[in-house]
C-alpha positions as CSV (number, residue, x, y, z in Angstrom):
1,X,-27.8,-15.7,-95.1
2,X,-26.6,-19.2,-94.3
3,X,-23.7,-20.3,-95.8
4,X,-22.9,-23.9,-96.5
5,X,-19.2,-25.9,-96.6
6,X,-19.1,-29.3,-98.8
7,X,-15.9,-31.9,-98.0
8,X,-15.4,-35.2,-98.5
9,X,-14.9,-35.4,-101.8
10,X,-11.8,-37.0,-103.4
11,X,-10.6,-40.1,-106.0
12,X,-11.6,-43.5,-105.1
13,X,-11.2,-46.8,-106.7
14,X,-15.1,-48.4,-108.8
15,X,-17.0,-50.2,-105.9
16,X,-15.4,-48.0,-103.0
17,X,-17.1,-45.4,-100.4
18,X,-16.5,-41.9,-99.7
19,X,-19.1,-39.6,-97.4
20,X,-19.6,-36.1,-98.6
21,X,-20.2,-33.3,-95.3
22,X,-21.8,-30.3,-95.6
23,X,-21.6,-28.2,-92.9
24,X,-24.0,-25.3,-92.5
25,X,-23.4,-22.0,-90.4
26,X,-26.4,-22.1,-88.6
27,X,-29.4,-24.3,-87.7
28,X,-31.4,-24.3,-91.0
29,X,-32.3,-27.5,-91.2
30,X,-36.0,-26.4,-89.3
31,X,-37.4,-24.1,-92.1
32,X,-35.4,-25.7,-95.7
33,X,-35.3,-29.1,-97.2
34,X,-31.2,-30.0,-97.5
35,X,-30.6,-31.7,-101.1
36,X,-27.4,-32.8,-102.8
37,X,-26.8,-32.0,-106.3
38,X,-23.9,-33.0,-108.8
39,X,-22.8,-31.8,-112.0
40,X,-20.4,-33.9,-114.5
41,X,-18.2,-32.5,-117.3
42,X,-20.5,-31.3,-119.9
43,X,-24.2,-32.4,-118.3
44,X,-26.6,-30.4,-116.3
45,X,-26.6,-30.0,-113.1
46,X,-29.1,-33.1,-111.3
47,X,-30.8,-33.6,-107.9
48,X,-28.9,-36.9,-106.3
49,X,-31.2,-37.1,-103.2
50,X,-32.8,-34.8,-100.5
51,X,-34.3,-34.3,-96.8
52,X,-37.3,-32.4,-95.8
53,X,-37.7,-30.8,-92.5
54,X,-39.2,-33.7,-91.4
55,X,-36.7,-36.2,-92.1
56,X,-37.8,-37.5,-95.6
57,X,-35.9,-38.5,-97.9
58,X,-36.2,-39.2,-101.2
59,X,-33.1,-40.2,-104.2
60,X,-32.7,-40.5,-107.9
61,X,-33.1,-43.4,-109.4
62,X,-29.8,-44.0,-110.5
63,X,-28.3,-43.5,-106.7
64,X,-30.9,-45.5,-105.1
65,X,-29.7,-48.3,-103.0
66,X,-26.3,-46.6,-102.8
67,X,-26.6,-43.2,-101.6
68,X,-28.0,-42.2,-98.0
69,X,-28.2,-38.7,-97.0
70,X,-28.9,-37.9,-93.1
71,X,-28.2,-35.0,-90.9
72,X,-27.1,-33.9,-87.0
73,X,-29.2,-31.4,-86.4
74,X,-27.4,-30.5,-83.5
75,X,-24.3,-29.9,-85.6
76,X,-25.8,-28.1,-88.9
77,X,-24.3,-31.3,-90.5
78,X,-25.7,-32.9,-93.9
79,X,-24.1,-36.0,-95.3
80,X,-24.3,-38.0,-97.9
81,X,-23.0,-41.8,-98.0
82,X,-22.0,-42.7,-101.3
83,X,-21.5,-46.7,-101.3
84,X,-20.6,-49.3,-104.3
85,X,-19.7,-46.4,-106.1
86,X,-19.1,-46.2,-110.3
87,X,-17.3,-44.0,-113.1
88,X,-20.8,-42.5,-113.8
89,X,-20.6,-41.0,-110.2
90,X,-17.6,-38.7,-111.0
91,X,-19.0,-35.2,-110.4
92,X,-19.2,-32.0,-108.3
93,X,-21.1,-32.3,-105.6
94,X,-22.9,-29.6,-104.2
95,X,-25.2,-29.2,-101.1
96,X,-28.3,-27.0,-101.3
97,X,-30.5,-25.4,-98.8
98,X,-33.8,-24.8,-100.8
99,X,-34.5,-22.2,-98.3
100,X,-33.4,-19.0,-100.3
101,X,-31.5,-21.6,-102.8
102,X,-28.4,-21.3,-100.9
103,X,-25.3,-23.5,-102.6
104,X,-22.3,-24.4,-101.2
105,X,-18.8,-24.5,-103.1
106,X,-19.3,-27.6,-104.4
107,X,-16.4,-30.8,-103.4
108,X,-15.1,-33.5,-106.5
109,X,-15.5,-36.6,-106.5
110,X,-13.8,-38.7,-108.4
111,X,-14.3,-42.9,-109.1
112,X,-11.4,-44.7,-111.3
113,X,-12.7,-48.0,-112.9
């Protein structure tokens, strides 16, 4: 089974940028849709954005215009670019390979207003 590896994360100041990694063990990125998920202190856990096999991508609402996730399909890479960030951001972000629902260990981010 694949496994996947989030970084990236960390504590960064309202309006900053971090870019979250996911790195995947092997080339999966032909037969799943990649997706990044977060989870805050006492909410569920909700979909941020995702990429199909064929390089769509779709976001939440509340990310769009901030958030871009892409890939390197040569490197089993998945990122997500988190610009103009805001307190509401704070979370766990995890990366998901639908295929099999594979999660990875999930990286914090933090954003001080």
């Amino acid at each position: 089974q694949v496994q996947l590896v989030e970084s990236g994360g960390g504590l960064v100041q309202a309006g900053g940028s971090l870019r979250l990694s996911c790195a995947a063990s092997r080339n999966i990125f032909s037969i799943s849709t990649m997706g990044w998920y977060r989870q805050a202190p006492g909410k569920q856990r909700e979909l941020v954005a995702r990429i199909t096999r064929v390089g769509f991508t779709s976001y939440a609402d509340s990310v769009k215009g901030r958030f871009t996730i892409s890939r390197d399909i040569t490197q089993n890479m998945v990122y997500l670019q988190m610009n103009s960030l805001k307190s509401e951001d704070t979370a766990v972000y995890y990366c998901n390979a639908e295929a099999g629902n594979v999660w990875g260990q999930g990286t914090q981010v933090t954003v001080s207003s």
